[in-house]
Structures are given as structure tokens and as C-alpha cells.
C-alpha positions in Angstrom: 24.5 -72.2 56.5 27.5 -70.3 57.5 29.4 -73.1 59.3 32.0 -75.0 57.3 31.2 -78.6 58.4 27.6 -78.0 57.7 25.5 -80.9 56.0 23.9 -80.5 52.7 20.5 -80.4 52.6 18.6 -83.5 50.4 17.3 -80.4 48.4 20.5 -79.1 48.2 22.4 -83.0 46.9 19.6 -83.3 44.5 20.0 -79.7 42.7 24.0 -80.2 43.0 24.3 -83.5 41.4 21.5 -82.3 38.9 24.1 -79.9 37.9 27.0 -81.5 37.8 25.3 -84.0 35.3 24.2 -81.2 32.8 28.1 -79.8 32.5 29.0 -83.1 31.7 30.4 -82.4 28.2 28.9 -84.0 25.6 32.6 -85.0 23.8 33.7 -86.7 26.9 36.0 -89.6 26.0 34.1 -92.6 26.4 37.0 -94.9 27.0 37.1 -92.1 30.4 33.6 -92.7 30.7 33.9 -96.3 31.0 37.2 -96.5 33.4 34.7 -94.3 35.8 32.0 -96.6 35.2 33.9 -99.3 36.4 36.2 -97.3 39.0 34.1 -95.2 41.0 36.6 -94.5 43.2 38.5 -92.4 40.4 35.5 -91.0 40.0 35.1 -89.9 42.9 38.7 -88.6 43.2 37.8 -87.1 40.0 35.0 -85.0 41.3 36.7 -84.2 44.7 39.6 -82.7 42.7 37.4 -80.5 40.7 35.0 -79.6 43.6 37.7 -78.3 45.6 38.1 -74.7 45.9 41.3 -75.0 47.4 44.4 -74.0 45.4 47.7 -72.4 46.2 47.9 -68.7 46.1 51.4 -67.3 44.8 53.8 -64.6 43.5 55.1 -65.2 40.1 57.7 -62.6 38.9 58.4 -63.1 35.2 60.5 -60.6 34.7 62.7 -62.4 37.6 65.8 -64.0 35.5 65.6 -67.5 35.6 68.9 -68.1 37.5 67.6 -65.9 40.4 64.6 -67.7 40.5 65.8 -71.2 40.7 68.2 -69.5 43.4 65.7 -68.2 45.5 63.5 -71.7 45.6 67.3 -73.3 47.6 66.9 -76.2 45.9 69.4 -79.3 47.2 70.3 -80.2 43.4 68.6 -78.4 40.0 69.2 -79.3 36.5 72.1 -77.1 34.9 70.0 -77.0 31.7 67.3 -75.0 34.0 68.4 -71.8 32.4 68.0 -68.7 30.7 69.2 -70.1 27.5 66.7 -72.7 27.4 63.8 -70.8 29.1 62.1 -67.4 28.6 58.6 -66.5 29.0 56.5 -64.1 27.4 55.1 -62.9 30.3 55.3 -59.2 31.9 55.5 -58.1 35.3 54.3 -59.8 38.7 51.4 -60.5 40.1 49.3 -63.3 42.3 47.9 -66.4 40.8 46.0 -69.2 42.0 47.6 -72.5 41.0 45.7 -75.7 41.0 47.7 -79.0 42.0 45.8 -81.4 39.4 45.8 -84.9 40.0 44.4 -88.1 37.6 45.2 -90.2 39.7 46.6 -92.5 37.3 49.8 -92.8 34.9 49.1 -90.2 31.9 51.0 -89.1 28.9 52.0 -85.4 28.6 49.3 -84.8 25.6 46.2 -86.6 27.3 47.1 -84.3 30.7 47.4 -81.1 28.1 43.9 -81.8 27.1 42.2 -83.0 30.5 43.8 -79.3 32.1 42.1 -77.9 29.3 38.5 -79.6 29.0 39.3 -79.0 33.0 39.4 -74.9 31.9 43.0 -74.4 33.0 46.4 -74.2 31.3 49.6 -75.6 32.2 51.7 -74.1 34.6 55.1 -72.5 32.9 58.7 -72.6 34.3 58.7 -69.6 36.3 55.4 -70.3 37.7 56.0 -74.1 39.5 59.3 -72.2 40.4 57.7 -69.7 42.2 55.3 -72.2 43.9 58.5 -73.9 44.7 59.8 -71.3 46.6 56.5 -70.4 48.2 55.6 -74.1 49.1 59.1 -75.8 49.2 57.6 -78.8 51.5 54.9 -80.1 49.1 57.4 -81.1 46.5 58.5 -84.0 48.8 54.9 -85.3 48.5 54.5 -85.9 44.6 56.3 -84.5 41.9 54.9 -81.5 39.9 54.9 -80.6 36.6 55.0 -77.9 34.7 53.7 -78.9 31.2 54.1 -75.4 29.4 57.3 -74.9 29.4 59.5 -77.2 26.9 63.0 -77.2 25.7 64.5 -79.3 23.0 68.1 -80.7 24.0 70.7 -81.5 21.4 69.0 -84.4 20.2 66.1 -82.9 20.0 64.0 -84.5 22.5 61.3 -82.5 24.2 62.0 -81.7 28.1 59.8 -80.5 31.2 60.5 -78.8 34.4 59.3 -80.6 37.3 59.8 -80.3 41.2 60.4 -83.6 42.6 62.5 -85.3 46.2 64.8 -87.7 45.9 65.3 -89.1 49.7 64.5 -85.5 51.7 66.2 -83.6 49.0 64.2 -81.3 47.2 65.1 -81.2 43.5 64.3 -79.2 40.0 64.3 -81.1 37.4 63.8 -82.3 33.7 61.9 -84.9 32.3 60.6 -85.9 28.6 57.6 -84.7 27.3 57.1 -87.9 25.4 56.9 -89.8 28.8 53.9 -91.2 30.8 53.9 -89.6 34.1 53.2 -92.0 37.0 49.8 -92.0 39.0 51.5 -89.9 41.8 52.6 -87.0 39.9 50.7 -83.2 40.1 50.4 -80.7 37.2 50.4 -77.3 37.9 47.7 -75.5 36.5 46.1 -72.1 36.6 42.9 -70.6 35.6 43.0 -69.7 31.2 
């Protein structure tokens, strides 16, 4: 079957849903479980997402300061505490990653997304990363927001923060969030491959 739009064969449905029920892992939270039960639809979604091969290919320079990065993503506004006081990384060098656009598809709190990427097989996306996607796909941003869940900085009252890419109107814009917060159902997190 070398053409894209090719139909499965019955065979072929049968031995791919067979499979997709054995990796079903057996600590799967059942109040999950259930919402799928009753929603198939996010179940669906669910599936689609993680069937997808498609993800965004991308060059991350960590050893790029973190002022020249956020300059080099021409962003219309970006948070002044976006900065290389606030943010390192202890990554080395360049190179090209996939990143992975995940979406639940419903309002989430920073920990439960931490552990679906995860149980998913990814890791959250760090600062430099989602800035570098940024800068490579500056018009996806005005679709959803996306967030970066590895990177965190504690302000001055000690509240944990997040960098995310977001819009407001058809501005594109780097922000900060807190970690604490539920994200709405529209949101993105960055993730790439452990």
C-alpha cells in the first residue's frame, strides 16, 4: 500500500485495534477511563492525537542566550521577566528535535498534564525549546496557546511561573502564567520524545 489515502484492510483494523488494546496500561486512571467511556469523542481525539505521526521538526540552540532568542522569535509584546536571570538550561549545543503539540482537549492542571506527557512517553518542552518553535512556526501561536511545562521560575512571592506562546488580537505574545493554574481546553503543551 504505498498511497497515503489508502484504506485499511478489515485484517489490518482488526490487528491495529488488537494492539492498541494490549498497550493500554494497566494503571490507567479510571476516573480517565470512565470520562472516555462516556465521551467517545475525547476518545477519539485521544487516539487521533497519539496516532499521529505528525510533529514539528525544529532547531533549538541552547547555548543561544535567552535574550537573543526571544529576539529572534519578533514577538509583538514578551514578558520582561523572560530572561536570563530567571531562565538557564542545562542543555549543550544545538541540534533538531521533533516537538509534539499535545492536546487533552479539555481544562487540565499543570501536574495531571506532567503526568499524561509522561504515561504519553514524552517530557515537557523547556524555555528555549517552545522559543525556538516560536521562531520556526510563529503563525501557530495565534491558534492555541502553548506551553512549555519544564521550565519554571519562582517570582518574589514565590509563585511558580511558565512560559507560554499565546495572541492576544493578531499579536503574537511570550508569556507567563502559573503553574498552579488549570489550563483551558484550548491550550497545547509542547512536548518531545524522553
Amino acid at each position: 500500500m504505498s498511497s497515503g489515502n489508502a484504506s485499511m484492510t478489515v485484517g489490518q483494523f482488526r490487528e491495529l485495534a488488537g494492539a492498541v488494546l494490549r498497550t493500554i496500561p494497566d494503571d490507567l486512571d479510571p476516573t480517565i477511563a470512565q470520562r472516555w467511556i462516556e465521551n467517545q469523542e475525547e476518545l477519539r481525539d485521544a487516539l487521533h492525537q497519539a496516532l499521529k505521526s505528525g510533529g514539528y521538526h525544529l532547531f533549538v540552540n541552547y547555548d543561544e542566550s535567552v535574550e537573543d532568542a526571544v529576539k529572534a522569535g519578533h514577538y509583538d509584546w514578551a514578558n520582561p521577566n523572560i530572561n536570563p536571570h530567571n531562565f538557564s538550561t542545562t542543555q549543550k549545543g544545538s541540534r533538531r528535535v521533533e516537538m509534539k503539540l499535545i492536546h487533552f482537549g479539555r481544562a487540565i492542571s499543570s501536574q495531571e498534564a506532567l503526568k499524561e506527557i509522561d504515561r504519553m512517553g514524552y517530557r515537557p518542552a523547556e524555555l528555549h525549546e517552545i522559543l525556538a518553535f516560536g521562531r520556526e512556526y510563529p503563525e501557530v501561536q495565534r491558534k492555541f496557546p502553548i506551553i512549555g511545562l519544564a521550565s519554571v521560575w519562582r517570582d518574589v512571592r514565590d509563585d511558580a511561573r511558565v512560559p507560554y506562546l499565546d495572541r492576544d488580537g493578531s499579536k503574537r505574545n511570550l508569556n507567563l502564567n502559573w503553574l498552579e493554574n488549570d489550563w483551558n481546553e484550548i491550550c497545547r503543551f509542547a512536548a518531545l520524545s524522553n
